[in-house]
N, C-alpha and C positions, 0 to 999 in steps of 0.2 A: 758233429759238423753239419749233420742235413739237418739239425735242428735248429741251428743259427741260422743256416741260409735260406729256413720257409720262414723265420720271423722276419728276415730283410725283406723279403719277398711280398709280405704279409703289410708290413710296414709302408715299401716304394707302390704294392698297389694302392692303398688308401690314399697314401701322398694324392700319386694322377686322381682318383675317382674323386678327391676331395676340391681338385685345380678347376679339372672340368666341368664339376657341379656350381664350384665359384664365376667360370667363365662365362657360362649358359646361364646364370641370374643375372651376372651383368648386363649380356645381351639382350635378358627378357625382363627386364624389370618391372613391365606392366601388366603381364599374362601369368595366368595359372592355365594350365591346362590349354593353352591356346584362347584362351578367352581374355578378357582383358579385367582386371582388377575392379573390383564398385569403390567409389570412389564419388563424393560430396562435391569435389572441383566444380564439374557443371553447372549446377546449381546454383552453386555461391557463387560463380562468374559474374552472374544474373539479379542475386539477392545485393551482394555487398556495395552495389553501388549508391543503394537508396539508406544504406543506413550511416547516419552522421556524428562526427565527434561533435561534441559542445563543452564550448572552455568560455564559463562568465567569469563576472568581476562584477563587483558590487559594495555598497556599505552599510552597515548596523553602525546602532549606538551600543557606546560601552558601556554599561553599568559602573555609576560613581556616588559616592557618597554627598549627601544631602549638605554637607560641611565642604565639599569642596565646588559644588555650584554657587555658592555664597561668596560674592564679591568682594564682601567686607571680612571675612576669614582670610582669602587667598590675600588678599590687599597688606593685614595685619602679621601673618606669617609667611610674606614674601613667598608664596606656593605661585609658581609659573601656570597659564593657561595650558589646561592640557587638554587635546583633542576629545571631543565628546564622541566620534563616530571612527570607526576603524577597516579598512578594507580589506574586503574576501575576494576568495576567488573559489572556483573550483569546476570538476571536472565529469561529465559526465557523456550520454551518447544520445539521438534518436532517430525517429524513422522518418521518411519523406513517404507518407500516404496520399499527396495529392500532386503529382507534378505541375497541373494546368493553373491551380491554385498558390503553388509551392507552402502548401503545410507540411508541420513537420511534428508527430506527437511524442513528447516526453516525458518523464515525472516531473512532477510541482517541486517536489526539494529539491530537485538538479537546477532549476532556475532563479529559487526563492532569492529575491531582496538584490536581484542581479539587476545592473544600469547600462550594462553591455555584453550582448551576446555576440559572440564567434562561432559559427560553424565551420567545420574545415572536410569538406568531400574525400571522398576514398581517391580521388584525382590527383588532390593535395590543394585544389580551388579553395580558398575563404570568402565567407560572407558574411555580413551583419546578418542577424536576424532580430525582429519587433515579438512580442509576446501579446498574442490575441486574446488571450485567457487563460484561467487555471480554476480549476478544480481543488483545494487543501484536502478537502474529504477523502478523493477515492488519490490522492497524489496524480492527475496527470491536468498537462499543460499544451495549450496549442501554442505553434511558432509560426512567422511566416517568413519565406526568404523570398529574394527573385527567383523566378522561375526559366531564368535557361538553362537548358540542358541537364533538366532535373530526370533523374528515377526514381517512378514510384513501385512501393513492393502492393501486389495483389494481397485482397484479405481471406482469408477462410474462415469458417462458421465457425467459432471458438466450442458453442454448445454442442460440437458434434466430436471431443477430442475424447479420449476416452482412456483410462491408464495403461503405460505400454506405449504409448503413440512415441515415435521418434523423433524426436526434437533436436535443433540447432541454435546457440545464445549467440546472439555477434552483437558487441559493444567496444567501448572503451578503457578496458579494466586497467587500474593503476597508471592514467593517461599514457600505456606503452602505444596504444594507436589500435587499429582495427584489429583484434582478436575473436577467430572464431572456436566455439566448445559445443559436445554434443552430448548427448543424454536420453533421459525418456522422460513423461509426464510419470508422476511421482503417485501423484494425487489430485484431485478439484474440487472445488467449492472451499478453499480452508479460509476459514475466517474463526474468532477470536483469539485473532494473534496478537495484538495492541499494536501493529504497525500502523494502519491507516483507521478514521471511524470506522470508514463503510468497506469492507474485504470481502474477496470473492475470488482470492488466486488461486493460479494455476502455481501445482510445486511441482517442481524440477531434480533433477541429480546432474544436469548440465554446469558445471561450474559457473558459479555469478560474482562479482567479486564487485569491490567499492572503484565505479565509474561505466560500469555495466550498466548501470540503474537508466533508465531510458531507452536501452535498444531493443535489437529485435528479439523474438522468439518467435521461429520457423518451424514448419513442419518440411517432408522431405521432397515437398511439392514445389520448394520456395515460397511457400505463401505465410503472410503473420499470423499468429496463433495469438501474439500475444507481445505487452511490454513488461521487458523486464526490468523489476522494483525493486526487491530487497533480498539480504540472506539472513539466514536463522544459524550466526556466530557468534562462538564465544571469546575470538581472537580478529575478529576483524575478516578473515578470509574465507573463502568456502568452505563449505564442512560439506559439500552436497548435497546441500538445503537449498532451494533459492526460490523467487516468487517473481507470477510473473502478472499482469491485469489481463484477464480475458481482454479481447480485439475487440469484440464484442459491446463488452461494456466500456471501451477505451473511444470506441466511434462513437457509442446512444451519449456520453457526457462531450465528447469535443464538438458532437451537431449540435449541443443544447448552448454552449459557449458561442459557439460561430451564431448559431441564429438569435440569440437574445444577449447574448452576453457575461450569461451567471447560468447557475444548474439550480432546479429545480425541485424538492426533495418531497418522494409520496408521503402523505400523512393519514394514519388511519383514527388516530383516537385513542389508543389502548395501553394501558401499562403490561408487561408479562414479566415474568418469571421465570426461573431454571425448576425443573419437577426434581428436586430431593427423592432420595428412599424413603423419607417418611413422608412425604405426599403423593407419593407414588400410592403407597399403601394407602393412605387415609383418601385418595379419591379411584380408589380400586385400578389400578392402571397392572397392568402385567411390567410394562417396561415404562423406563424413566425419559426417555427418548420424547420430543416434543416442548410447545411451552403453555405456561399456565397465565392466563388472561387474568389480572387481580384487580384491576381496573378498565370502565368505558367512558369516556367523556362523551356529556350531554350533546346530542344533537353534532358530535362527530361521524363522521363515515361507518365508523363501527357503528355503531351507536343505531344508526339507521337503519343498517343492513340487518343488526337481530344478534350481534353478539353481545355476549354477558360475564362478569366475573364470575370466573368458576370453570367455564369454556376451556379445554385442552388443544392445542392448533396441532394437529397432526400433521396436514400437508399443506401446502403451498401451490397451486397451480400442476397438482401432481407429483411434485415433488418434495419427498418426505422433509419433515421438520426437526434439525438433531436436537435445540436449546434455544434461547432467549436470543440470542446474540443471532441466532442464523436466521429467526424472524427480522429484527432490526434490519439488519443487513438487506434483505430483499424485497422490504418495503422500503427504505431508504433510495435505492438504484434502481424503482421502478419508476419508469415517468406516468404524468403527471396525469388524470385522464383516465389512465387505461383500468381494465375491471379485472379482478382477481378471484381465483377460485378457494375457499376456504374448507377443508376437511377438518372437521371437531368433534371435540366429544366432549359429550353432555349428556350427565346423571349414566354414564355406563353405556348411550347411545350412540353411536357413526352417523352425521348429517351432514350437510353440506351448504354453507352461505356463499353468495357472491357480492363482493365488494370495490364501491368508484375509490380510487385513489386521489384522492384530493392533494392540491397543494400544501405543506410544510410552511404555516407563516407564526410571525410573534402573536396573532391573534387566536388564535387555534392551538398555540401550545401553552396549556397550561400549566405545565410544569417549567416555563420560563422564570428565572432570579426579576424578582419585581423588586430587590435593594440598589436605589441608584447605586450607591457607591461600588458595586459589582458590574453597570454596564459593560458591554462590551466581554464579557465571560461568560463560556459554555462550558458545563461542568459534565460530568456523568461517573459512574460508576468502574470500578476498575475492573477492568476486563478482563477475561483468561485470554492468558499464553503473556500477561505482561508481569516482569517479576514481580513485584508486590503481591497480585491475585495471593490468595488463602492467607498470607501472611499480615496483611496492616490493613486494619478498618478506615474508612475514608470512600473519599469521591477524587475521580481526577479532574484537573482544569486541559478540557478538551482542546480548548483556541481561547484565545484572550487576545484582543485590540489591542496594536502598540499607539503607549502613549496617553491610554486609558487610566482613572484612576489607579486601578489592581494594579497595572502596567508600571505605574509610575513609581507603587509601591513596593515592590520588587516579584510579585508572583508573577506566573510563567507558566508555559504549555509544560503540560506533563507531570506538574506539580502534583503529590499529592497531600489533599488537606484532611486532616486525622481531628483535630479538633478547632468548634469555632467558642470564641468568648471565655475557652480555658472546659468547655462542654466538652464531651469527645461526640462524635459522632459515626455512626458505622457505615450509612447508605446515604444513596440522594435525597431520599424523604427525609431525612431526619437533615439534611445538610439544607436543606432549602426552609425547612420550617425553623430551623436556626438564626438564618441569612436574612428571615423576612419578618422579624421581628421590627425595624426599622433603626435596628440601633444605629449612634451618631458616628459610632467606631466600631469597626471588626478586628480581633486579634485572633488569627488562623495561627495554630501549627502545622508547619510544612517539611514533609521532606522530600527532598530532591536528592537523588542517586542516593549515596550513602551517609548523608547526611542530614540533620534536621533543625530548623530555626521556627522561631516566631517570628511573623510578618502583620504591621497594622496596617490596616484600609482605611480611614478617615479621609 
């Protein structure tokens, strides 16, 4: 019997100790210990008003067969006119960095081939917004709206973020409306992703998802760190990969737009290379880390300064050098002018050049396609971190002009070309000494996604 009545006992005190510890959270629901909970609210009170939804609409052409633009076909098989151009729409986010101005910075693909832009405020205010410029290379784009009663968000020094740093994403993900996600910096500097030419993201584990693409990335300062660009999925949604554009380099390309119009791209002269384990050994190197200089064009920048094939690029401006691609990349995003610091090795020795950044034009690059019927096509080599890398010999088509021959013929950005003339070919060099024969016809094999055709260029 006393043994029933201490498990009641046992039972009705836990009941009350379990009421009272429920009632006492209810009433404190903001406090530990008498303090009060940390807690983002502040902050983003602050932040969320400067970062924007953007919902365009715009139109492409369809892709149609050579037989059905022929008047005298459709005429004889009664085939009705069918639309040549079809409308898009879609949905992304960005930042208002200037209020007095009303800029607004976003990704290029969030805008691309758009003939009407909407902004819609965290308010629920709409506005048109004009497109100042874009950048296709690193994806970002300036907007301009009216400027009442705009907020802009404060910038911080992107170069000073460092892994660990606590970060906040606020965009538009799946046009549900303003969504905010947190995280930490992941990683920086990652480039040879095959997302953009020229990459220098900041990675994330803040969720980023498709309509993100243009908003902000915060640090816990409220201040931009950074826009957010892309995720590294295999289903479309975060995997807790995501990318964002330094701030950094998101301002040095939208001041080069606003002031002139276009961006500017550093040009030094020089071909490199990734260093192999067997070139590593055959030019005595301990590590494979850095890139290998295989080419100087005459009376380039290089050229001038004293570099040579053979030259190993260890660092950059102090800052080490991983591969081929990491060179590209920060000569690419450097303007135009400025002088670089160059760490090399040559014959076993550590020296040091410094080099002017020249302009990037059609005269000075001589590895440009001199086959008219290629106008308007920039090619290059396929990148790591894009599927294809180790698997299919080829060059990819970088950009291609709509409307251009190739254009008209069916090739396409992204394309890759595996063989010209029924040749195969494995690298640029071997794709451009192909192309420059001056034949009257090109017959490329292409494949695109999982797929692969032959396409002619005549």
């Amino acid at each position: 019997m006393i043994n029933i009545f201490s498990r009641f006992l046992s039972a009705f005190l836990f009941a009350v100790c379990s009421f009272i510890t429920v009632s006492v959270n209810a009433v404190l629901p903001q406090e530990l210990d008498g303090n009060e909970l940390p807690s983002l609210a502040p902050m983003l009170e602050n932040v969320t008003p400067a970062v924007v939804n953007i919902a365009t609409e715009g139109r492409v052409k369809q892709r149609q067969s050579p037989l059905f633009s022929d008047p005298f076909f459709r005429h004889f098989f009664k085939i009705p006119d069918q639309p040549v151009e079809r409308k898009t729409s879609s949905l992304g986010s960005g930042v208002i960095v200037d209020s007095e101005r009303g800029l607004v910075l976003t990704n290029h693909h969030v805008i691309a081939n758009a003939i009407q832009i909407t902004i819609t405020m965290r308010d629920g205010r709409q506005v048109e917004a004009e497109i100042v410029g874009a950048d296709p290379k690193t994806d970002i784009a300036v907007l301009k709206i009216p400027t009442e009663n705009l907020t802009a968000l404060k910038t911080a020094d992107s170069n000073e973020l460092k892994v660990g740093d606590f970060v906040v994403a606020i965009g538009n993900p799946f046009g549900l409306g303003q969504t905010v996600t947190s995280g930490i910096i992941s990683a920086l500097s990652r480039s040879g992703l095959g997302i953009e030419e020229y990459e220098d993201f900041i990675q994330t584990d803040a969720s980023i998802n498709p309509g993100n693409s243009g908003g902000a990335l915060v640090n816990l300062r409220g201040e931009l760190v950074g826009i957010n660009t892309a995720i590294f999925s295999q289903s479309g949604a975060s995997h807790g990969i995501g990318f964002a554009i330094p701030i950094n380099l998101a301002l040095r390309i939208a001041e080069q737009i606003l002031e002139t119009g276009e961006v500017k791209r550093g040009f030094l002269g020089v071909s490199i290379q990734d260093i192999s384990p067997s070139l590593a050994e055959a030019f005595g190197l301990d590590k494979k880390n850095g890139a290998l200089i295989n080419k100087v064009l005459k009376d380039s920048p290089a050229d001038k300064a004293g570099l040579q094939p053979g030259d190993v690029v260890i660092s950059i401006d102090g800052k080490k050098v991983r591969n081929a691609n990491d060179v590209r990349n920060r000569i690419g995003l450097l303007p135009v002018g400025e002088k670089i610091q160059f760490k090399l090795l040559r014959d076993g020795k550590e020296f040091e050049l410094v080099v002017l950044v020249e302009e990037s034009t059609e005269e000075n690059n001589k590895t440009a396609i001199t086959n008219q019927l290629l106008q308007g096509v920039t090619v290059g080599d396929i990148g790591k971190g894009n599927p294809y890398f180790g698997k299919v010999e080829g060059v990819m088509i970088l950009q291609i002009t709509r409307n251009s021959k190739a254009w008209k013929s069916g090739l396409r950005a992204k394309d890759v070309i595996t063989s010209v003339n029924k040749e195969p070919i494995k690298n640029l060099d071997e794709f451009l000494s192909a192309v420059d024969k001056k034949e009257k016809a090109l017959l490329f094999r292409v494949i695109r996604g999982n797929a692969a055709s032959f396409i002619v260029v005549k």
